[in-house]
mmCIF file of the N, C-alpha and C atoms, coordinates in Angstrom:
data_MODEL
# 
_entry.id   MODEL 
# 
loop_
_atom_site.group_PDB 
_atom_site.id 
_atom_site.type_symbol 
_atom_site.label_atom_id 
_atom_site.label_alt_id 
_atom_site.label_comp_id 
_atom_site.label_asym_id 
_atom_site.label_entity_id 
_atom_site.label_seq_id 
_atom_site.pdbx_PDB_ins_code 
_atom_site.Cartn_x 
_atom_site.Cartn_y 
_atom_site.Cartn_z 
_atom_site.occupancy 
_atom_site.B_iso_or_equiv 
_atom_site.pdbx_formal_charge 
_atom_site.auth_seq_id 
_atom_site.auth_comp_id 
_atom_site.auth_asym_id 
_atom_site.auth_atom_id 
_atom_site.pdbx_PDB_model_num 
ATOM 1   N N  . UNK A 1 1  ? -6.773  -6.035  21.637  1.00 0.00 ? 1  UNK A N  1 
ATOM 2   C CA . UNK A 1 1  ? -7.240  -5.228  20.529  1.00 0.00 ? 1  UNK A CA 1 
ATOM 3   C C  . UNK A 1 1  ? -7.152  -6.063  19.256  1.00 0.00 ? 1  UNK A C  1 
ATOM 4   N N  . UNK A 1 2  ? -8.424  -6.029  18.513  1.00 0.00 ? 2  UNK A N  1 
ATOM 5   C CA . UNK A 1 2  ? -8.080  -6.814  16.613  1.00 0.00 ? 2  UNK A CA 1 
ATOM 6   C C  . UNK A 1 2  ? -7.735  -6.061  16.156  1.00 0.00 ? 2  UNK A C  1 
ATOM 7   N N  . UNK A 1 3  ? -7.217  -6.553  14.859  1.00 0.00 ? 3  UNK A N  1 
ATOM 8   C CA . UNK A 1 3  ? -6.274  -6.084  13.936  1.00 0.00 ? 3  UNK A CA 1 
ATOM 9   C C  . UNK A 1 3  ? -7.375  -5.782  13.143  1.00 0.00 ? 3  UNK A C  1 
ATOM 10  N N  . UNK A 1 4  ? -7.138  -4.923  12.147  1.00 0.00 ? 4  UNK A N  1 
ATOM 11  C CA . UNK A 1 4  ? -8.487  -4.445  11.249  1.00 0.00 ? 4  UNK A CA 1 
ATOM 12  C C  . UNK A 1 4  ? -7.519  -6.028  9.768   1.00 0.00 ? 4  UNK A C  1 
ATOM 13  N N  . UNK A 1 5  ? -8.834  -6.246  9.233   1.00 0.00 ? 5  UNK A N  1 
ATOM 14  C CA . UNK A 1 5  ? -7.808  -7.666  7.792   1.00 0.00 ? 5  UNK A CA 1 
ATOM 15  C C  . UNK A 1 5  ? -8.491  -6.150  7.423   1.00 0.00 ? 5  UNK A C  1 
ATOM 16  N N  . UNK A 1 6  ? -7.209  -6.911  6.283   1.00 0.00 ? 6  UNK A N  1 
ATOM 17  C CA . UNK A 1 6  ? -6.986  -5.819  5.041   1.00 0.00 ? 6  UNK A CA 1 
ATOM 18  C C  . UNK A 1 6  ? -7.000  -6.718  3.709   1.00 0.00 ? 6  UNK A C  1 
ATOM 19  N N  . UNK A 1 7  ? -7.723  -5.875  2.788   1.00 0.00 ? 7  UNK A N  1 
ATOM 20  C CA . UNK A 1 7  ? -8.236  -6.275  1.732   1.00 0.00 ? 7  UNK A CA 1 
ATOM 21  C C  . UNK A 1 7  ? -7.588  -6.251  0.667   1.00 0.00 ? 7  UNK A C  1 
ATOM 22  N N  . UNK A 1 8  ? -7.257  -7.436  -0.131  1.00 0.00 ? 8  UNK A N  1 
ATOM 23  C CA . UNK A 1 8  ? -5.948  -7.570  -1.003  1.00 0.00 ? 8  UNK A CA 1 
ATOM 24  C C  . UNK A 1 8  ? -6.360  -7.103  -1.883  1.00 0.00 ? 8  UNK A C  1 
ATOM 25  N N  . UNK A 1 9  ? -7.605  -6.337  -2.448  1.00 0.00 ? 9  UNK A N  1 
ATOM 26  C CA . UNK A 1 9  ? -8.138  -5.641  -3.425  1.00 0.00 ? 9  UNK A CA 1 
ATOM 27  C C  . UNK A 1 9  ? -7.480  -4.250  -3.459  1.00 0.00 ? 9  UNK A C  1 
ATOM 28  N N  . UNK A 1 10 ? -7.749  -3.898  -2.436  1.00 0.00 ? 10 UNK A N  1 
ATOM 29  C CA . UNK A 1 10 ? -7.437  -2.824  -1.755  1.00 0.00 ? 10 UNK A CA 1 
ATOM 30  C C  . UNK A 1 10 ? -5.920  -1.962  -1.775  1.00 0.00 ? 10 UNK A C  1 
ATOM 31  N N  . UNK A 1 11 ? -5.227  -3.238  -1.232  1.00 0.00 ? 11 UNK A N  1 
ATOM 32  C CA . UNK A 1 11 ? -3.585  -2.936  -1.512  1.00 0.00 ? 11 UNK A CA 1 
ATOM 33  C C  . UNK A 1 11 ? -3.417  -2.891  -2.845  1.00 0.00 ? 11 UNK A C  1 
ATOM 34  N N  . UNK A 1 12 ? -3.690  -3.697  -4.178  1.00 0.00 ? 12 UNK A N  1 
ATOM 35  C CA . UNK A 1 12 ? -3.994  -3.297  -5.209  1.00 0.00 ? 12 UNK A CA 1 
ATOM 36  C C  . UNK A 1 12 ? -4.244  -2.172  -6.321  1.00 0.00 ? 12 UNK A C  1 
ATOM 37  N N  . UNK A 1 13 ? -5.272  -1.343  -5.402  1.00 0.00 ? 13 UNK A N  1 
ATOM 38  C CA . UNK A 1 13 ? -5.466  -0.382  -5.951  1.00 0.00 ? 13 UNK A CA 1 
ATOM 39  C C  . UNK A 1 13 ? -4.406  1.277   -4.687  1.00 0.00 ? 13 UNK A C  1 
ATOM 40  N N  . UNK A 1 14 ? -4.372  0.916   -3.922  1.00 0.00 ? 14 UNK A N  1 
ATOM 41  C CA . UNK A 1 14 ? -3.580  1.519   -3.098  1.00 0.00 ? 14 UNK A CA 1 
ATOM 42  C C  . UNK A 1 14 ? -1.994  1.454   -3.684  1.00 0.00 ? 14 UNK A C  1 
ATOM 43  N N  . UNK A 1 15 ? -1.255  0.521   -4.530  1.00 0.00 ? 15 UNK A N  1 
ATOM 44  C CA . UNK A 1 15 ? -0.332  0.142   -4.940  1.00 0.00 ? 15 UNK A CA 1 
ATOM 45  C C  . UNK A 1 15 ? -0.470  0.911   -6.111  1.00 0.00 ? 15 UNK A C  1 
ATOM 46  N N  . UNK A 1 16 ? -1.299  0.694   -6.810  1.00 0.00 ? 16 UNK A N  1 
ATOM 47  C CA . UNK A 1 16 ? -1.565  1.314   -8.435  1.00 0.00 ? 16 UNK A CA 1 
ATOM 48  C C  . UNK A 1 16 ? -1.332  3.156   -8.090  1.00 0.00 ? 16 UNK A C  1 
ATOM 49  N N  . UNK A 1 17 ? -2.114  3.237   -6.693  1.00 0.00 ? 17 UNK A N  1 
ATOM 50  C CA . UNK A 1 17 ? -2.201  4.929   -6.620  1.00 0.00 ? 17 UNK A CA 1 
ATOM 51  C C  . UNK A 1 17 ? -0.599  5.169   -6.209  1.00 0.00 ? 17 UNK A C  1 
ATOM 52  N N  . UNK A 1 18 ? -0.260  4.513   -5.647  1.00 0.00 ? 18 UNK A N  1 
ATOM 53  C CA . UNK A 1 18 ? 1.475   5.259   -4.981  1.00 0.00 ? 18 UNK A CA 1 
ATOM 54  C C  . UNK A 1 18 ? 2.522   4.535   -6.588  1.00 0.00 ? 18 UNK A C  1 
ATOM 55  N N  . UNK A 1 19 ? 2.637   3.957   -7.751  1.00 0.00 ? 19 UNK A N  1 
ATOM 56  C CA . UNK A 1 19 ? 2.865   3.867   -8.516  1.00 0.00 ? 19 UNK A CA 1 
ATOM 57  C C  . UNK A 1 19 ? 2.851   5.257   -8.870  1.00 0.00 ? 19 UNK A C  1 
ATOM 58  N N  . UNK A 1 20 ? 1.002   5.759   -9.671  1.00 0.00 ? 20 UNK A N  1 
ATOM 59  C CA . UNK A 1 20 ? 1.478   7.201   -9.988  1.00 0.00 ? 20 UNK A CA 1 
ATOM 60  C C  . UNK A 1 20 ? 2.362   7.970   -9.274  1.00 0.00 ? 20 UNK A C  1 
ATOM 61  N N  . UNK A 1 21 ? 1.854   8.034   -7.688  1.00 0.00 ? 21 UNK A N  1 
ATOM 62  C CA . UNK A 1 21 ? 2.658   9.276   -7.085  1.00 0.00 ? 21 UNK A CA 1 
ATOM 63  C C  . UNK A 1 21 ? 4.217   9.000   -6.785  1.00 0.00 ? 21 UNK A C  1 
ATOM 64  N N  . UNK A 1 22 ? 4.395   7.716   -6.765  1.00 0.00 ? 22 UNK A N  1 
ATOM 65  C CA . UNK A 1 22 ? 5.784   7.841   -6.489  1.00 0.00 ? 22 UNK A CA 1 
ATOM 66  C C  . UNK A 1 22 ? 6.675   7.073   -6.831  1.00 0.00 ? 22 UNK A C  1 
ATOM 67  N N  . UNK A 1 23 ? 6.044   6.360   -8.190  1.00 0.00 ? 23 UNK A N  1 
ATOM 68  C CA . UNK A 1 23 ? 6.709   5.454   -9.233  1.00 0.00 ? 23 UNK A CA 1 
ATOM 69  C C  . UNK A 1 23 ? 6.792   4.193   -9.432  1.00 0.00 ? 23 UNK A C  1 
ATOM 70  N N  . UNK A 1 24 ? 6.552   3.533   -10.182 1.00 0.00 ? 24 UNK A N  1 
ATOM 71  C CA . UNK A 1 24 ? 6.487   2.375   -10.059 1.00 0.00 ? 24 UNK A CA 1 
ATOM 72  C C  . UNK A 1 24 ? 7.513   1.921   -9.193  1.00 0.00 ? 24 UNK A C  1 
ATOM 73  N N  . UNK A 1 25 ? 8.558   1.556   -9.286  1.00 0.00 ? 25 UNK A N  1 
ATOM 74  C CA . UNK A 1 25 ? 10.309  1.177   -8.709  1.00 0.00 ? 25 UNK A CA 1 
ATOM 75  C C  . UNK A 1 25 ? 10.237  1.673   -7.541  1.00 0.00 ? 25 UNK A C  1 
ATOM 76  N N  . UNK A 1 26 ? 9.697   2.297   -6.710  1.00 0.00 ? 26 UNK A N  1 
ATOM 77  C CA . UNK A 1 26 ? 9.294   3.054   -5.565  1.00 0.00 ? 26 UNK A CA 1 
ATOM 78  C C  . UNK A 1 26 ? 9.470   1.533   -4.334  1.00 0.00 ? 26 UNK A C  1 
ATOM 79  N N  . UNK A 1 27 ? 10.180  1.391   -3.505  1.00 0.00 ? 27 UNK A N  1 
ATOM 80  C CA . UNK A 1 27 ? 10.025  0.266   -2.566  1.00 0.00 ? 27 UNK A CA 1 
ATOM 81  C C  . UNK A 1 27 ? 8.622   -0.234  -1.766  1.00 0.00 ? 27 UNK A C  1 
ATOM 82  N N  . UNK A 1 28 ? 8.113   1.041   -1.367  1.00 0.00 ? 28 UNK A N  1 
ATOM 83  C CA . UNK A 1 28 ? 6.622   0.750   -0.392  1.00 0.00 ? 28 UNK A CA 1 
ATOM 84  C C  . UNK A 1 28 ? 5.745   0.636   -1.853  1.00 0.00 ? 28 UNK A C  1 
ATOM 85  N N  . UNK A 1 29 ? 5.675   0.855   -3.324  1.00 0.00 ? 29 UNK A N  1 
ATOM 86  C CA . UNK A 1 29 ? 4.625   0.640   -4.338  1.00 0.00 ? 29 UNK A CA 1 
ATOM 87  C C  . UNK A 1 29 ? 5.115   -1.169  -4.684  1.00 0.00 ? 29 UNK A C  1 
ATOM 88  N N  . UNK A 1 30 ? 5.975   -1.548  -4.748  1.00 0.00 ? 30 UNK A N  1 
ATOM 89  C CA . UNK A 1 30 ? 6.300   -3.124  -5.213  1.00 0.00 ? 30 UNK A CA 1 
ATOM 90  C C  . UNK A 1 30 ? 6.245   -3.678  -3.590  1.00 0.00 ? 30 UNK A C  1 
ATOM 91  N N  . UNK A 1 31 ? 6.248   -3.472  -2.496  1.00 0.00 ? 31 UNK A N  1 
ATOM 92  C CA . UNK A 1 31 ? 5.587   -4.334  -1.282  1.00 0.00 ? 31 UNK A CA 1 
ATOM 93  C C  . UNK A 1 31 ? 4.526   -4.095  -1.319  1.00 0.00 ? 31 UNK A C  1 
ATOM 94  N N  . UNK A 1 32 ? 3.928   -3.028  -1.455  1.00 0.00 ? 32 UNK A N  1 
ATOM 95  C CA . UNK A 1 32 ? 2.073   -3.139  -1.553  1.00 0.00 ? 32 UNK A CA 1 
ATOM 96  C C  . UNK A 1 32 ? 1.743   -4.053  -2.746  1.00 0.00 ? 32 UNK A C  1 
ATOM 97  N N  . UNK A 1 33 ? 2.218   -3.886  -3.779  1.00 0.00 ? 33 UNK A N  1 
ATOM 98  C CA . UNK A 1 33 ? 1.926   -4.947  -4.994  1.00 0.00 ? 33 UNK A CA 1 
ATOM 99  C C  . UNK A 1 33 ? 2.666   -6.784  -4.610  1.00 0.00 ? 33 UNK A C  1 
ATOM 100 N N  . UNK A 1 34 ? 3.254   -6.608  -3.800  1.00 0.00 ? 34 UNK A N  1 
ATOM 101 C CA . UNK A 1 34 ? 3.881   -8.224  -3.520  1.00 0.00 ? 34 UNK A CA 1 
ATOM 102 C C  . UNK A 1 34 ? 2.468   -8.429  -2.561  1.00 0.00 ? 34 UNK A C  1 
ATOM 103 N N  . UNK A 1 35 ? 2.355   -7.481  -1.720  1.00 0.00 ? 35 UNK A N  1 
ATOM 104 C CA . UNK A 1 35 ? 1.396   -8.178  -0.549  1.00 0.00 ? 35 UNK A CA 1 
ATOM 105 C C  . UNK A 1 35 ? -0.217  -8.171  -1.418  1.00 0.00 ? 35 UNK A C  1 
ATOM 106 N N  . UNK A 1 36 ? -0.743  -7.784  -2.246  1.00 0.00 ? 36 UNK A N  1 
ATOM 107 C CA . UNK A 1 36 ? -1.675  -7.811  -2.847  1.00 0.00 ? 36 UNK A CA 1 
ATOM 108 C C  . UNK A 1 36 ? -1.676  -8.831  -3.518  1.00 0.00 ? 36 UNK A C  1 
ATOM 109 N N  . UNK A 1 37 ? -0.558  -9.454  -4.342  1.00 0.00 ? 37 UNK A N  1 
ATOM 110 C CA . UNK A 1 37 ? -0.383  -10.235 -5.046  1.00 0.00 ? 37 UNK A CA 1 
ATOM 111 C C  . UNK A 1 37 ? -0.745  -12.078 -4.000  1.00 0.00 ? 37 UNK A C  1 
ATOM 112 N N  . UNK A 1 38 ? -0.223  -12.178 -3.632  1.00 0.00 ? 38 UNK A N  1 
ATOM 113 C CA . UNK A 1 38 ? 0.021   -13.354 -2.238  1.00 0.00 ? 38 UNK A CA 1 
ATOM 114 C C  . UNK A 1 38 ? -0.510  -13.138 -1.229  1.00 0.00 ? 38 UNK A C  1 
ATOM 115 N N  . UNK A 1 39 ? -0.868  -12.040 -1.141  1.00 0.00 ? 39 UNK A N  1 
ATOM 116 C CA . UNK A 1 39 ? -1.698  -12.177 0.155   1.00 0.00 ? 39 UNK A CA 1 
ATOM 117 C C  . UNK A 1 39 ? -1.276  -12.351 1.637   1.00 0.00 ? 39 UNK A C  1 
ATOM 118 N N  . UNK A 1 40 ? 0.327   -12.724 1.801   1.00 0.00 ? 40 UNK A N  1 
ATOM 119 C CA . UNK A 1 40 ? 0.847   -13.221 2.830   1.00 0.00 ? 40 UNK A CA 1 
ATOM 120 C C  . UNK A 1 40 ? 1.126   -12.273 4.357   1.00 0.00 ? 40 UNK A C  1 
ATOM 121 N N  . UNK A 1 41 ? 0.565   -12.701 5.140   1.00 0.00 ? 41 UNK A N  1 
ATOM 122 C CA . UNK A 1 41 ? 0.516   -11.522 6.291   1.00 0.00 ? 41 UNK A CA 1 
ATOM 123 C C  . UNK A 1 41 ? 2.024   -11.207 6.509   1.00 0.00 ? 41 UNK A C  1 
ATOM 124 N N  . UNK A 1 42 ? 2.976   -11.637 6.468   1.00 0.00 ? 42 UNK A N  1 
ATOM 125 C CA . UNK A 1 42 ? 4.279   -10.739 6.519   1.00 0.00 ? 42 UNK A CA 1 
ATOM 126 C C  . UNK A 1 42 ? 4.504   -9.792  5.083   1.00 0.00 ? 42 UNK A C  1 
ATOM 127 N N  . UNK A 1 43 ? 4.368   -10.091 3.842   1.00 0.00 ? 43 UNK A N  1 
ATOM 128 C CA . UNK A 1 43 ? 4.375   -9.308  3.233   1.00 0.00 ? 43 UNK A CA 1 
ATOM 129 C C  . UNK A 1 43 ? 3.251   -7.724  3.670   1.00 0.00 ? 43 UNK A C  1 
ATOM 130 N N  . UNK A 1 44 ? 2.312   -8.472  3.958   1.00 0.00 ? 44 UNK A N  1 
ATOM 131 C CA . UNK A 1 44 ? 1.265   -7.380  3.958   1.00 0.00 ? 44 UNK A CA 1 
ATOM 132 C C  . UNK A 1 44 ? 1.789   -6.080  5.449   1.00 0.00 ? 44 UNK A C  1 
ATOM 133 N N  . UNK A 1 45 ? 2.762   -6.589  6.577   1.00 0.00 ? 45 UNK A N  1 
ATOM 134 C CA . UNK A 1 45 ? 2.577   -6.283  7.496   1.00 0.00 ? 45 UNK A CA 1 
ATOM 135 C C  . UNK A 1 45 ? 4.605   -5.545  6.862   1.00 0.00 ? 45 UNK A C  1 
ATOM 136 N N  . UNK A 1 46 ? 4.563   -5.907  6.395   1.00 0.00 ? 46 UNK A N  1 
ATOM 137 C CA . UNK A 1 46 ? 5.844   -5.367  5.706   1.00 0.00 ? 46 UNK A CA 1 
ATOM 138 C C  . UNK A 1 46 ? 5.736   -4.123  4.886   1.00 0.00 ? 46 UNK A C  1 
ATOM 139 N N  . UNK A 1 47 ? 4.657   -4.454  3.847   1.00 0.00 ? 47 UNK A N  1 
ATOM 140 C CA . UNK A 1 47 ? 4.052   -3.190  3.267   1.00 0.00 ? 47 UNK A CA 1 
ATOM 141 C C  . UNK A 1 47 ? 3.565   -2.461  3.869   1.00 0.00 ? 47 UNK A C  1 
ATOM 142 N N  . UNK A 1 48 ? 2.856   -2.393  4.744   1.00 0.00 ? 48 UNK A N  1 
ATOM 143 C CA . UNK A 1 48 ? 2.421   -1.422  6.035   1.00 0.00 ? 48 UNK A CA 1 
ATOM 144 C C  . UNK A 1 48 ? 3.164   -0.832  6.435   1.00 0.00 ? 48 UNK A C  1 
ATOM 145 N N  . UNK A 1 49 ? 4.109   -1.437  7.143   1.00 0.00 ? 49 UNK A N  1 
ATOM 146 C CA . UNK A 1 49 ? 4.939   -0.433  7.693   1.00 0.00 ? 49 UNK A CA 1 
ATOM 147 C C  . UNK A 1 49 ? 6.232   0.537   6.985   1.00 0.00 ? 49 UNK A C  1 
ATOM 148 N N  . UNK A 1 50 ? 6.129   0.146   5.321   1.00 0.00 ? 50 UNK A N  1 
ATOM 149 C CA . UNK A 1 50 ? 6.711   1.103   4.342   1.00 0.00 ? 50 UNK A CA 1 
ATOM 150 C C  . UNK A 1 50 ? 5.560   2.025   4.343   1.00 0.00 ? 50 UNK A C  1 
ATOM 151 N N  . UNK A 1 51 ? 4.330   1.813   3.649   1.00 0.00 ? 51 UNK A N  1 
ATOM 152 C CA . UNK A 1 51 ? 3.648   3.056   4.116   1.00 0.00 ? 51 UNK A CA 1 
ATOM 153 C C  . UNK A 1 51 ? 3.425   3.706   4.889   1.00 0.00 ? 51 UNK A C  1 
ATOM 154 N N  . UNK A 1 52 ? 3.499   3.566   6.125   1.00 0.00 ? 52 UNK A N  1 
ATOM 155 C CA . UNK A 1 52 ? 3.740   4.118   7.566   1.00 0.00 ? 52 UNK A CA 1 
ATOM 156 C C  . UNK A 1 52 ? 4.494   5.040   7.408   1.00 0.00 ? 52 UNK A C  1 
ATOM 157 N N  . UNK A 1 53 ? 5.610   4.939   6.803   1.00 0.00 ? 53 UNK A N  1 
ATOM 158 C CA . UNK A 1 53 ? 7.242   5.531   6.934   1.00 0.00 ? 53 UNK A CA 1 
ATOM 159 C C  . UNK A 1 53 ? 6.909   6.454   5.448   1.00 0.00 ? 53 UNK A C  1 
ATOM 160 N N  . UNK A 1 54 ? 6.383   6.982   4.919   1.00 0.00 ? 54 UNK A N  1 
ATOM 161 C CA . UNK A 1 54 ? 5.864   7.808   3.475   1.00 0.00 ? 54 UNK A CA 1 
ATOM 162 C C  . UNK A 1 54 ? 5.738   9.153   4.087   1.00 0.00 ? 54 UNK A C  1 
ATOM 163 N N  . UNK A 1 55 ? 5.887   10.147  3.264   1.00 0.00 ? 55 UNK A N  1 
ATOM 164 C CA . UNK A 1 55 ? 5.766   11.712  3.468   1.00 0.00 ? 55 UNK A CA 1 
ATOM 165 C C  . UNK A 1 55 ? 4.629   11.614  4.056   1.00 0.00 ? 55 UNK A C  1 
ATOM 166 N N  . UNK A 1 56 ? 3.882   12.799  4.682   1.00 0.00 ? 56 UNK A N  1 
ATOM 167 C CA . UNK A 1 56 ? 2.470   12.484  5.194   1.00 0.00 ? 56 UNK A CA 1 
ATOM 168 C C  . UNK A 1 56 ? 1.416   13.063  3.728   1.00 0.00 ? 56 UNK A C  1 
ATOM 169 N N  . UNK A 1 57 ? 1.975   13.652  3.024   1.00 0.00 ? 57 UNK A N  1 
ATOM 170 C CA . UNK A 1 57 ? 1.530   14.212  1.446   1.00 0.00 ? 57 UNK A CA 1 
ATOM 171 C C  . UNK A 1 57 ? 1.185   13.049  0.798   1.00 0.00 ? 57 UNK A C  1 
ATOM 172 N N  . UNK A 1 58 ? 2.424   12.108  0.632   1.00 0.00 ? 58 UNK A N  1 
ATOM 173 C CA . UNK A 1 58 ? 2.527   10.925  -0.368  1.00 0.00 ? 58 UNK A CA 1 
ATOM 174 C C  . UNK A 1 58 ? 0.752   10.062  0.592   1.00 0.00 ? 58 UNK A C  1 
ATOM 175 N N  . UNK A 1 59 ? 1.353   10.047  1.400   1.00 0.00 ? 59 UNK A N  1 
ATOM 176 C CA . UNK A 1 59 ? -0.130  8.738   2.136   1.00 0.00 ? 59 UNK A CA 1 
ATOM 177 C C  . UNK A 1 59 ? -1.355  9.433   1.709   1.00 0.00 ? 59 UNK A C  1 
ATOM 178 N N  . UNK A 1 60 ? -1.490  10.681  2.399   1.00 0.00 ? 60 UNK A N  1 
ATOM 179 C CA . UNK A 1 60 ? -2.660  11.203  1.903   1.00 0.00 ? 60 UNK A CA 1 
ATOM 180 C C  . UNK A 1 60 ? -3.587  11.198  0.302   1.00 0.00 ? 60 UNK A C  1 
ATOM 181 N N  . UNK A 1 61 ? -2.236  11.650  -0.443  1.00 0.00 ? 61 UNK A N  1 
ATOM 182 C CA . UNK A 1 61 ? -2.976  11.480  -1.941  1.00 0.00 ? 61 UNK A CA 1 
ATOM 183 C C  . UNK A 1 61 ? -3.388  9.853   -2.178  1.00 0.00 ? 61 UNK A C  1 
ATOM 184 N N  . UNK A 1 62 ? -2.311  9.118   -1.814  1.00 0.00 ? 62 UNK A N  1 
ATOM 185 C CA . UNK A 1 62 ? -2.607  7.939   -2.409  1.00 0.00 ? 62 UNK A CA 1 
ATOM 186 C C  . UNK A 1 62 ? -4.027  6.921   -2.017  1.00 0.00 ? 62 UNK A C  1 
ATOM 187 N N  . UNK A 1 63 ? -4.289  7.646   -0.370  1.00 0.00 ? 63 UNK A N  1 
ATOM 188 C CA . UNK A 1 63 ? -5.327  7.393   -0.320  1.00 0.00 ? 63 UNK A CA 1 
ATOM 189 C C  . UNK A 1 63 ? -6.408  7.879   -0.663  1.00 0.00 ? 63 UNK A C  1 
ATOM 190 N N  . UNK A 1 64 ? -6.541  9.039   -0.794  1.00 0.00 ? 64 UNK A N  1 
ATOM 191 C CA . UNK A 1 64 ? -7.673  9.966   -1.672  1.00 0.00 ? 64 UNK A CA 1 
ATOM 192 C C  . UNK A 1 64 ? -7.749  9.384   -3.023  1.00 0.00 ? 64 UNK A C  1 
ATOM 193 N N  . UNK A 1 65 ? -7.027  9.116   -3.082  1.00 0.00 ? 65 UNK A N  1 
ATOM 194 C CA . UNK A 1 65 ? -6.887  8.147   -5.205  1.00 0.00 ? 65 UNK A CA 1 
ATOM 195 C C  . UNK A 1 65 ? -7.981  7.315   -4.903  1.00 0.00 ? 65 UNK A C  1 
ATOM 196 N N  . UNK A 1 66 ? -7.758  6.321   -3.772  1.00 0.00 ? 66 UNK A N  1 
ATOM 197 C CA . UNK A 1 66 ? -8.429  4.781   -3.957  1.00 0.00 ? 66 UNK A CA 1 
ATOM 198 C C  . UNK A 1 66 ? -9.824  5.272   -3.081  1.00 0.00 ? 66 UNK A C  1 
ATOM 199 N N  . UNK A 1 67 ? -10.173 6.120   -2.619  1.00 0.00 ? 67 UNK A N  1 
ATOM 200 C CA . UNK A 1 67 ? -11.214 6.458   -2.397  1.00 0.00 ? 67 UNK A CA 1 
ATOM 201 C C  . UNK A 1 67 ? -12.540 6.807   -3.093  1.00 0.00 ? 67 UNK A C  1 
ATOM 202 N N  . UNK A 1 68 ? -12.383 7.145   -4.386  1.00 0.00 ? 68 UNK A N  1 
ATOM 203 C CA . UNK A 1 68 ? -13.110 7.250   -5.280  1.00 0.00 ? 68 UNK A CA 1 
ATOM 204 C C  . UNK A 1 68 ? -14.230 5.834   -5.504  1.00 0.00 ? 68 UNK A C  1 
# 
C-alpha cells in the first residue's frame, strides 16, 4: 500500500487552524508547525500521529478550517 505525501503547505495551514482551536502552545499545533516548517518525514509522521490522538471535534473543525 502507498503512503498518501503530504503537503507542507497544507500542515501549515492545518497548524494555523488547530492554533485557533487549541492554542498555539498546544503540542500536536507546534509538531504540525515543526513538520511544515522542515519538511522532515519523522517530524511529519510524528505530527500525524499527535493528530491522530485529538478529540474527534478538535480534528474535525480543524479540518473544515483548511478546507475552505
Amino acid at each position: 500500500m502507498e503512503e498518501t505525501a503530504i503537503d507542507r503547505e497544507a500542515l501549515g495551514r492545518l497548524a494555523k487552524a488547530l492554533s485557533f482551536i487549541c492554542g498555539a502552545d498546544h503540542p500536536t499545533t507546534v509538531a504540525l508547525g515543526q513538520a511544515a516548517e522542515n519538511g522532515s518525514e519523522r517530524d511529519i509522521k510524528a505530527a500525524r500521529a499527535l493528530f491522530l490522538k485529538l478529540k474527534p471535534g478538535d480534528r474535525k473543525a480543524a479540518l473544515a478550517m483548511i478546507n475552505d
